[in-house]
C-alpha positions in Angstrom: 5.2 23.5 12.2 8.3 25.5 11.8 10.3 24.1 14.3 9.7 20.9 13.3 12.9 19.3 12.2 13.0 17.6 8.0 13.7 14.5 8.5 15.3 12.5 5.7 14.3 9.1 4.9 16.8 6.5 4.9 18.2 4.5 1.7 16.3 1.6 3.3 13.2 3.5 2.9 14.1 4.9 -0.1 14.5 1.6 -2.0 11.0 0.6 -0.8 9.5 3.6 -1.6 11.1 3.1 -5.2 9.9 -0.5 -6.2 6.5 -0.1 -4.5 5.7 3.2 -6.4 5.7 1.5 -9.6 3.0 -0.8 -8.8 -0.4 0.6 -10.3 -3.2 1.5 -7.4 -5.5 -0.9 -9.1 -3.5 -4.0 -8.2 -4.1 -3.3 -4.7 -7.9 -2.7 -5.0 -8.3 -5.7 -7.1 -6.4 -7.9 -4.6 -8.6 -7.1 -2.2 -11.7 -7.4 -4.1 -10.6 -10.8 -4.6 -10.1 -11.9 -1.4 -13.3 -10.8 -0.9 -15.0 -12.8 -3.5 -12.2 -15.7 -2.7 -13.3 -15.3 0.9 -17.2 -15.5 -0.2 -16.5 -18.5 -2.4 -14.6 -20.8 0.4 -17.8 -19.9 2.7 -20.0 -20.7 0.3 -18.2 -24.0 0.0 -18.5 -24.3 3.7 -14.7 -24.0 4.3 -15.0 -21.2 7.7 -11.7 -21.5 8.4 -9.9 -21.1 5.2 -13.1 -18.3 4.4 -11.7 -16.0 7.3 -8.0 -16.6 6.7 -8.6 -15.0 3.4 -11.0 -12.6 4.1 -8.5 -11.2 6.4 -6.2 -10.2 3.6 -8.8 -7.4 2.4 -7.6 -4.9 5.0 -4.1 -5.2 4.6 -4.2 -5.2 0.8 -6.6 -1.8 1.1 -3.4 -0.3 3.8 -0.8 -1.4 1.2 -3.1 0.6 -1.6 -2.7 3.5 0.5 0.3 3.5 1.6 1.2 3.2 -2.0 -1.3 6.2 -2.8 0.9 8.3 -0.3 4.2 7.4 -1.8 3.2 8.2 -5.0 2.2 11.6 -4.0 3.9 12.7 -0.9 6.8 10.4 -0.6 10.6 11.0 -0.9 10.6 11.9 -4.5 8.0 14.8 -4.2 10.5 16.6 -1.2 13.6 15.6 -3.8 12.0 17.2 -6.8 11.2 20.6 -4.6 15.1 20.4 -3.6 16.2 20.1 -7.0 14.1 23.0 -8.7 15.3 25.1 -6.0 
């Protein structure tokens, strides 16, 4: 793991990182729990189609919950803290 090389993350990245880490973990859960029920609903009210478009947002809503998870405790601004109590 030593010779590994730090790479830096770009300002692009950055940015992202930024705006998305102020959105609370529950949003994410709670988005997906209601395309679940959304999905559920529609199916209920015989509507297949529009039932599996929606139930296909649960995964992606769960990866954006992690991926938000992750920023907020490994991204760019954990290695820029470490650098700047150096």
């Amino acid at each position: 793991m030593e010779n590994m090389k730090a790479y830096k993350e770009g300002p692009f990245t950055k940015a992202i990182e930024k705006q998305t880490s102020k959105i609370p973990s529950d949003f994410f859960l709670a988005a997906a729990i209601t395309a679940m029920a959304s999905s559920l609903t529609l199916k209920c009210f015989k509507q297949s189609h529009a039932a599996l478009f929606v139930g296909q947002w649960v995964a992606p809503f769960l990866l954006l919950g992690i991926y938000n998870k992750i920023v907020k405790v490994e991204g760019h601004d954990k290695e820029d803290e470490g650098t700047a109590n150096s």
